[in-house]
C-alpha positions in Angstrom: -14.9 -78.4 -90.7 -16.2 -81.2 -88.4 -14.0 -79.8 -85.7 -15.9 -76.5 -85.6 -19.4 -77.6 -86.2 -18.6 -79.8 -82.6 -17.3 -76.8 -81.2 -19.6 -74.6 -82.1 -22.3 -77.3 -81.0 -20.8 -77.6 -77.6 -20.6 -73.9 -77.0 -23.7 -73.8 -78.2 -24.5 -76.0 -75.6 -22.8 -74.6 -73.6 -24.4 -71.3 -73.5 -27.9 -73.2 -73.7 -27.3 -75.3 -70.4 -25.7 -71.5 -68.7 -29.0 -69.9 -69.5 -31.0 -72.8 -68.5 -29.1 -72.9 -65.1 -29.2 -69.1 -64.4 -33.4 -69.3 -65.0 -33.1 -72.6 -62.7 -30.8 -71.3 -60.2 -32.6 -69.3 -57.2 -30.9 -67.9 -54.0 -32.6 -66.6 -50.9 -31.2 -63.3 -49.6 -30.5 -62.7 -46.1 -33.3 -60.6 -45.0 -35.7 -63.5 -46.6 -36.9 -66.9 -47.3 -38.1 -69.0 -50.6 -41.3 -70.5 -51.0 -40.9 -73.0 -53.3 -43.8 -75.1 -53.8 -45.0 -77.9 -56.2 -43.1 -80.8 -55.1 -43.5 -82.3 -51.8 -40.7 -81.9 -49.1 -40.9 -83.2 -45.9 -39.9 -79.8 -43.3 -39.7 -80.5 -39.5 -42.1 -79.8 -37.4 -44.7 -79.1 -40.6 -46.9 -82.3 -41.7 -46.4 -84.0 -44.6 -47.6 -83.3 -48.0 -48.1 -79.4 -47.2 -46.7 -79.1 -50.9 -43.8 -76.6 -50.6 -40.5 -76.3 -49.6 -38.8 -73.4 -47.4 -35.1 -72.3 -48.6 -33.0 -69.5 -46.4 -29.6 -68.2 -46.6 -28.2 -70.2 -49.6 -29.3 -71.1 -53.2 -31.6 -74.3 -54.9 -32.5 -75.2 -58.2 -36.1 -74.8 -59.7 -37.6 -76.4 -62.2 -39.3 -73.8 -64.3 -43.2 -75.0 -65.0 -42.9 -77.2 -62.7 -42.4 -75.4 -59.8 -43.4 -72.2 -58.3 -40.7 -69.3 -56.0 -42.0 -66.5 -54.0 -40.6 -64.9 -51.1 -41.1 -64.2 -47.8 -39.1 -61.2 -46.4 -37.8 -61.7 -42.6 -37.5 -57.4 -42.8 -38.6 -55.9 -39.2 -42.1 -54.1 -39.2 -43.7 -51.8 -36.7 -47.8 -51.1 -36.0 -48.4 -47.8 -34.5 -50.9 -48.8 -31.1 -53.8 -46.1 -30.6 -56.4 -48.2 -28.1 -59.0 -46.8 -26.0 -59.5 -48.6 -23.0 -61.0 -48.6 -19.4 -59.7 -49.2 -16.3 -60.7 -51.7 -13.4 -61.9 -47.9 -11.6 -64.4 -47.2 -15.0 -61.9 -44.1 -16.4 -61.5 -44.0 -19.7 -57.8 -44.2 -21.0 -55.8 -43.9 -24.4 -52.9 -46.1 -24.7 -50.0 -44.7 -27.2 -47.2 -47.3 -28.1 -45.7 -49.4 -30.7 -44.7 -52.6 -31.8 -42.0 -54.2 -33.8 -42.3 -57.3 -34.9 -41.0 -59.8 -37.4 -41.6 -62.9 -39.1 -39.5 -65.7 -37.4 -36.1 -67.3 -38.4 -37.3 -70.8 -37.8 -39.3 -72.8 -40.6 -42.3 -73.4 -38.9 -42.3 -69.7 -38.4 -41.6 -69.1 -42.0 -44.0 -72.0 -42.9 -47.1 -70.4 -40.4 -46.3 -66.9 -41.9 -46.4 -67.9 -45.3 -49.3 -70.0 -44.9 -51.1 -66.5 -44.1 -49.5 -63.4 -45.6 -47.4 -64.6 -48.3 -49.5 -62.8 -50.5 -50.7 -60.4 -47.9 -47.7 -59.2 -46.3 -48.6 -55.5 -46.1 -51.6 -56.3 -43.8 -49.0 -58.0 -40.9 -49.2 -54.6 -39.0 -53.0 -54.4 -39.2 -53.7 -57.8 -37.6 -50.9 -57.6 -35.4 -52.5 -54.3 -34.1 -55.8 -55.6 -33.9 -54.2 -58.9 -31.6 -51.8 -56.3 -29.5 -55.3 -53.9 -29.1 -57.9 -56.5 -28.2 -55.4 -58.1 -25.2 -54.7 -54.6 -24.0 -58.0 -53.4 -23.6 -58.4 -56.8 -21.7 -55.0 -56.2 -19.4 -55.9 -52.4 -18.8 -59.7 -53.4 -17.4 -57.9 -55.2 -14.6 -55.5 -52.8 -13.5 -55.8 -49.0 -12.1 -54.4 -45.7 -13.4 -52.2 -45.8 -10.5 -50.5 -49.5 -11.3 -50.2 -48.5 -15.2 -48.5 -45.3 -14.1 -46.4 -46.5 -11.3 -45.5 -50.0 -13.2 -45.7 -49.8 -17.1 -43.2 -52.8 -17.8 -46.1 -54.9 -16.2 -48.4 -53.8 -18.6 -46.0 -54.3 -21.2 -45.1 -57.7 -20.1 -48.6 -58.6 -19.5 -48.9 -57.9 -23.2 -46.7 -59.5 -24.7 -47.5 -62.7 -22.5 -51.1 -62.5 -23.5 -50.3 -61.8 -27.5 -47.5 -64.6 -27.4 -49.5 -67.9 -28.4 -51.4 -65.7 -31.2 -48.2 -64.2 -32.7 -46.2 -67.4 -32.9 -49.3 -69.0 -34.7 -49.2 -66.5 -36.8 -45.4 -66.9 -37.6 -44.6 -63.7 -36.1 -42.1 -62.6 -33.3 -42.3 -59.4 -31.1 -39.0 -57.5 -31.0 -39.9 -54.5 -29.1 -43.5 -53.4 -27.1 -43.4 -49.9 -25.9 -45.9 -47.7 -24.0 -45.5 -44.1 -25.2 -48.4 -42.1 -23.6 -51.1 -42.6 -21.7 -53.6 -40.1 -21.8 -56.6 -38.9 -19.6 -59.5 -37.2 -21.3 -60.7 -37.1 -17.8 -58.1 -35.1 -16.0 -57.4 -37.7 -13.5 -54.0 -38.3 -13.4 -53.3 -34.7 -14.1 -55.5 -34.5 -10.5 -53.4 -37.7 -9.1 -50.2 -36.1 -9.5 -51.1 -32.6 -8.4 -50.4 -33.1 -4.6 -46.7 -34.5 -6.1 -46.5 -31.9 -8.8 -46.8 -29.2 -5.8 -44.2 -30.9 -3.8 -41.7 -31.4 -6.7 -42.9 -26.9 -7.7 -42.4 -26.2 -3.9 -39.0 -28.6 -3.8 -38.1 -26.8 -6.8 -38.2 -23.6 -5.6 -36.8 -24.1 -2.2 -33.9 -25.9 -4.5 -33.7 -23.0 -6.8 -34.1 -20.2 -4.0 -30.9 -22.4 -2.3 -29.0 -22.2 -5.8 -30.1 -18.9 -6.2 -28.7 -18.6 -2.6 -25.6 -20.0 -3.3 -25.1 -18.0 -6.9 -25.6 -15.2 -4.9 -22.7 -16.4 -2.3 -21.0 -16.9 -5.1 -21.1 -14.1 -6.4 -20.5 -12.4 -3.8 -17.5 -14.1 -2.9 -16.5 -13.8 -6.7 -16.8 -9.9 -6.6 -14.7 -9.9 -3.5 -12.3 -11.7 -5.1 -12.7 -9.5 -8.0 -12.3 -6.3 -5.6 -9.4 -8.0 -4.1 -7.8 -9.1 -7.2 -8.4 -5.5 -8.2 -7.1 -4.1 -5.2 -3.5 -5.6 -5.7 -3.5 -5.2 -9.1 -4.4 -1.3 -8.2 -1.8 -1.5 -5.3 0.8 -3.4 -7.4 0.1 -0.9 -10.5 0.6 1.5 -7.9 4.3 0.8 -6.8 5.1 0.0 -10.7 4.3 3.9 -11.0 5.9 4.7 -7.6 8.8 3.2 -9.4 8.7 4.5 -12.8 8.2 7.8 -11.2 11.2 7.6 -9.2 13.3 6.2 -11.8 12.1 9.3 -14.0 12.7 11.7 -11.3 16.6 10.1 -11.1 16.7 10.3 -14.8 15.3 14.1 -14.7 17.8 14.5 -12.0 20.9 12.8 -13.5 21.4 16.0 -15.5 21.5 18.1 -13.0 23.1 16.2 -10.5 25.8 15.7 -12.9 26.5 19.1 -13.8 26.1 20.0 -9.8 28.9 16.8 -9.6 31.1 18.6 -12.5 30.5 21.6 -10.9 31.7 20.6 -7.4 34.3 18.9 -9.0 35.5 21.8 -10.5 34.7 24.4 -7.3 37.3 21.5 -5.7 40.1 22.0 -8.2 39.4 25.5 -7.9 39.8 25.7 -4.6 42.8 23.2 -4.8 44.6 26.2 -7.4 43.7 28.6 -5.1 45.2 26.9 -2.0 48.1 25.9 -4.1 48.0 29.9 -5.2 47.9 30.9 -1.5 50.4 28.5 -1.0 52.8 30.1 -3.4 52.0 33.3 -2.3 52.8 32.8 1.3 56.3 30.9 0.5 56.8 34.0 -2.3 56.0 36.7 1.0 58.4 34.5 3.5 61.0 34.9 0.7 60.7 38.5 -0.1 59.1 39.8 3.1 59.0 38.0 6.2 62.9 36.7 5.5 64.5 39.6 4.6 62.4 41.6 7.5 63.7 38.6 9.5 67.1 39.3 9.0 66.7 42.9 9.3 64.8 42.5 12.9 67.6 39.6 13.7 70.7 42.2 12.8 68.9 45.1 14.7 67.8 42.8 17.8 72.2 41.7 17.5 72.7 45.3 16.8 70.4 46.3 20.1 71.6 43.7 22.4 75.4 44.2 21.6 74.4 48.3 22.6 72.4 47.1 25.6 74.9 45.0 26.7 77.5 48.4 26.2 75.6 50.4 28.3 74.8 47.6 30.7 78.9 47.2 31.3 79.4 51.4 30.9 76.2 51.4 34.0 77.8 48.9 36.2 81.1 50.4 35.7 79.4 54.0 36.5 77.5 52.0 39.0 80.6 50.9 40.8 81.6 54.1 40.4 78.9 55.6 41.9 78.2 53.2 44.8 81.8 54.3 45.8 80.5 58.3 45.7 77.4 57.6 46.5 78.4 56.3 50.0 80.3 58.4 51.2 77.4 61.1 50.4 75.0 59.0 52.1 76.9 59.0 55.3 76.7 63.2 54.7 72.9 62.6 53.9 72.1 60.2 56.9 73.4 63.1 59.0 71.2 65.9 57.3 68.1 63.9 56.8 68.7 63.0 60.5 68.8 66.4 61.3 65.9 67.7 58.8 64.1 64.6 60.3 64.1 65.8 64.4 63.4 69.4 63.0 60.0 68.1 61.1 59.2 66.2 64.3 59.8 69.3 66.3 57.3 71.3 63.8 54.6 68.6 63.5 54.4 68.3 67.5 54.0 71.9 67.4 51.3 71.7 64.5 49.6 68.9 66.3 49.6 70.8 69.3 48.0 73.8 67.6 45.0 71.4 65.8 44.3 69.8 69.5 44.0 73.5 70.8 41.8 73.9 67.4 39.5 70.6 68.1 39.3 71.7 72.0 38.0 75.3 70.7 35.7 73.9 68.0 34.1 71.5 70.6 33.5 74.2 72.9 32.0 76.9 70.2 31.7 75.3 67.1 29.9 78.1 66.3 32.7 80.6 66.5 35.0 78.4 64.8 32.5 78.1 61.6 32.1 81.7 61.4 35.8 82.5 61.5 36.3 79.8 59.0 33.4 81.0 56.7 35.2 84.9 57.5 38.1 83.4 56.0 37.1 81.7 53.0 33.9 83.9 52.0 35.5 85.1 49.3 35.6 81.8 47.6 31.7 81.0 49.0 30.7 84.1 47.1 32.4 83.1 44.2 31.2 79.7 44.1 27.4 80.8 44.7 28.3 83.4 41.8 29.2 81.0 39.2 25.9 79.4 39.0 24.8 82.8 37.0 28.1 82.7 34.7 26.6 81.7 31.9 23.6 83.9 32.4 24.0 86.7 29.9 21.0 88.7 31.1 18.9 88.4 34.0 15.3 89.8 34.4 14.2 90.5 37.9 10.2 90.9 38.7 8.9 92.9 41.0 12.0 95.5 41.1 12.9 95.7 44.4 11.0 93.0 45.6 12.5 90.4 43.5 16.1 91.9 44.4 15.4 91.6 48.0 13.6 88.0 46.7 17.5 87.1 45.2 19.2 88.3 47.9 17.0 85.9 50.4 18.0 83.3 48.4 21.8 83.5 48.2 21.2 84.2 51.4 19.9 80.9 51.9 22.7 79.2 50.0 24.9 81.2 52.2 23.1 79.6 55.2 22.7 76.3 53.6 27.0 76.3 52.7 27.2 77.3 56.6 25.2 74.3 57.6 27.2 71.8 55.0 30.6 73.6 57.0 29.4 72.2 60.2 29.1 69.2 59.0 31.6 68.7 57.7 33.8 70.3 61.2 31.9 67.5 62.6 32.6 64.9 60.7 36.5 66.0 60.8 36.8 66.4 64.1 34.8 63.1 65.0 37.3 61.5 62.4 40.2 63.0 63.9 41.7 61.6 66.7 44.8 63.0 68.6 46.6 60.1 67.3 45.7 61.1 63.7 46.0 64.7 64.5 50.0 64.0 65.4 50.5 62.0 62.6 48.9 65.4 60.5 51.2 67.1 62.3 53.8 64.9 61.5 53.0 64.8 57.9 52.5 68.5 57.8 49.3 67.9 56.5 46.7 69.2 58.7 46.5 72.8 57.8 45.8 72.5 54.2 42.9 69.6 54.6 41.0 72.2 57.3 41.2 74.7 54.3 40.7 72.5 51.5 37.5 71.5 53.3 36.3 75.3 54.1 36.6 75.9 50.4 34.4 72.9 49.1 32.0 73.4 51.7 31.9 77.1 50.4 
């Protein structure tokens, strides 16, 4: 029983000194700082008997009712800067910027900060504004629109060096100081940066007329590319087709070709059949033709030569038969034809003799001679002149008598016109005929008949 009350005591206890400890027990988070106060603590850099105590980062005990927490929070803040100011030339400016700030990490920080906003923490960005706009106004009265425009970090760093001393009496820290805007009611620097805002719209364009320039080059050179690309691919699509064509006309002609190559192929053998045909045909003739008709000319060419050489052995054996006749009548013959011979000789001197007496008369009256040879033959003159109206079956003379006596005159003409051809033709004969010719007439026994043969054509 004892055993349990003391147990139960001391975990009564127990539980009483937890409790007690956890409402002692205080820790400082990292983004702030305790305030304890109500004992004196001795802090560097603070003076003595300030009456609290600064805790950060770790934990502490506090005696409840005896001593009093609050906290300080070491959280960045930021003040929004709207100040109207004037510059060193009199024109009237509106600063836009901001400021971020912070209460310090040190203790005499902390202990500055606390000694003035730990119960008025929400108003840090008010007074920090008001310090950051009073020095401002100050820093922008000295300087010209063209040195804020042209060099803000000095204005910022004039700033924050002026603001410094104030800030770190008030326990605070400046992070960050930036110059958004500054603005000109007035129109000045809109005015200062005209001639420059010209340049950089003239530089502008020249650049983007040059871009344009070059886009257009560009372009240009892209299309050309393009065309080209578009040429081959035209010229390339081109032969594809060229191909594809010709390889569809070789297909469209395969079947043709084929049965042209079937055909030929069988015109070949054909012809081969038919040569072989011929072939057989010609070797079939020379064995039932041209052989047997061979043999048949060969036994009647034997059969001829075998008679020719009969005769030829029955005529040389009449021949030497002959020869021995034939001699001794050509001795008889000799002797006749030797006789017959002197007796033509005799006869053709005497004809000779008669056509010189002839020539020698037809030299000295030509005309005599013509008329006794036109006397002689004018029988066959008439007739001749008459056979030009043989085939005339009946003839109508004009005139009666006058175209009779008209006729008449004319056969009379041909009659003198054949008399004129016979002299001529004497002429020409006895021109032609020379006493040596004239014997050899005579010889011949020619002589008579040519003188008449010429009366009767020139009749």
């Amino acid at each position: 029983m004892s055993v349990g009350v003391i147990a139960g005591t001391a975990l009564g206890a127990l539980l009483v000194l937890t409790g007690l400890f956890k409402l002692m027990w205080r820790v400082a988070e990292p983004n702030e700082a305790l305030i304890i106060s109500g004992s004196k603590h001795k802090v560097e850099g603070l003076e003595e008997g300030m009456g609290f105590r600064i805790v950060t980062g770790r934990g502490t005990l506090v005696l409840p009712g005896v001593q009093a927490v609050r906290k300080l929070s070491l959280d960045l803040n930021q003040t929004e800067l709207h100040v109207d100011c004037v510059t060193h030339q009199g024109i009237p400016l509106k600063v836009r910027g901001v400021v971020i700030f912070k209460v310090g990490d040190d203790f005499v920080s902390i202990a500055n900060a606390a000694r003035r906003f730990l119960d008025q923490q929400k108003l840090m960005a008010e007074r920090v504004h008001t310090v950051f706009a009073g020095h401002l106004r100050a820093i922008v009265g000295g300087l010209t629109v063209e040195d804020m425009i042209r060099d803000r970090e000095k204005l910022t760093g004039q700033a924050r060096a002026a603001c410094g001393t104030e800030m770190e009496k008030l326990g605070l820290i400046v992070d960050s100081l930036q110059i958004h805007e500054i603005e000109d009611p007035t129109g000045y620097i809109k005015n200062l940066s005209a001639p420059h805002t010209a340049a950089v719209h003239r530089d502008a364009r020249i650049a983007q007329a040059e871009a344009d320039r070059l886009a257009t080059e560009a372009e240009q050179q892209a299309f050309a590319r393009m065309a080209e690309a578009t040429r081959d691919s035209e010229i390339l699509k081109a032969g594809y087709q060229a191909e594809q064509d010709k390889a569809a006309a070789k297909a469209r002609q395969a079947g043709p070709l084929a049965e042209a190559g079937a055909r030929q192929e069988v015109v070949v053998q054909e012809t081969r059949v038919a040569e072989l045909e011929a072939k057989r045909r010609e070797q079939q003739l020379q064995a039932d033709v041209r052989k047997p008709a061979d043999a048949k000319a060969y036994e009647k060419r034997t059969l001829a030569e075998a008679d020719r050489d009969a005769r030829i052995s029955v005529a040389e054996a009449k021949a030497r038969e002959t020869r021995a006749t034939g001699e001794a009548e050509a001795a008889a013959t000799q002797a006749r034809g030797l006789a017959e011979a002197e007796a033509l000789r005799a006869k053709g001197l005497a004809d000779a003799e008669g056509i010189k007496a002839r020539a020698a008369a037809l030299a000295e009256n030509q005309e005599a001679v013509v008329a006794q040879q036109l006397a002689e033959n004018w029988p066959e003159i008439v007739r001749a002149g008459a056979s030009a109206f043989g085939n005339v079956d009946n003839m109508v003379l004009l005139n009666g008598a006058d175209g009779m006596a008209d006729l008449f005159a004319k056969a009379l003409t041909m009659g003198g016109t054949g008399l004129g051809l016979a002299r001529q033709l004497l002429a020409s004969m006895n021109t032609q005929n020379s006493p040596s010719e004239n014997g050899t007439s005579a010889l011949n026994g020619t002589a008579t008949p040519a003188v008449n043969k010429v009366g009767a054509d020139g009749a």
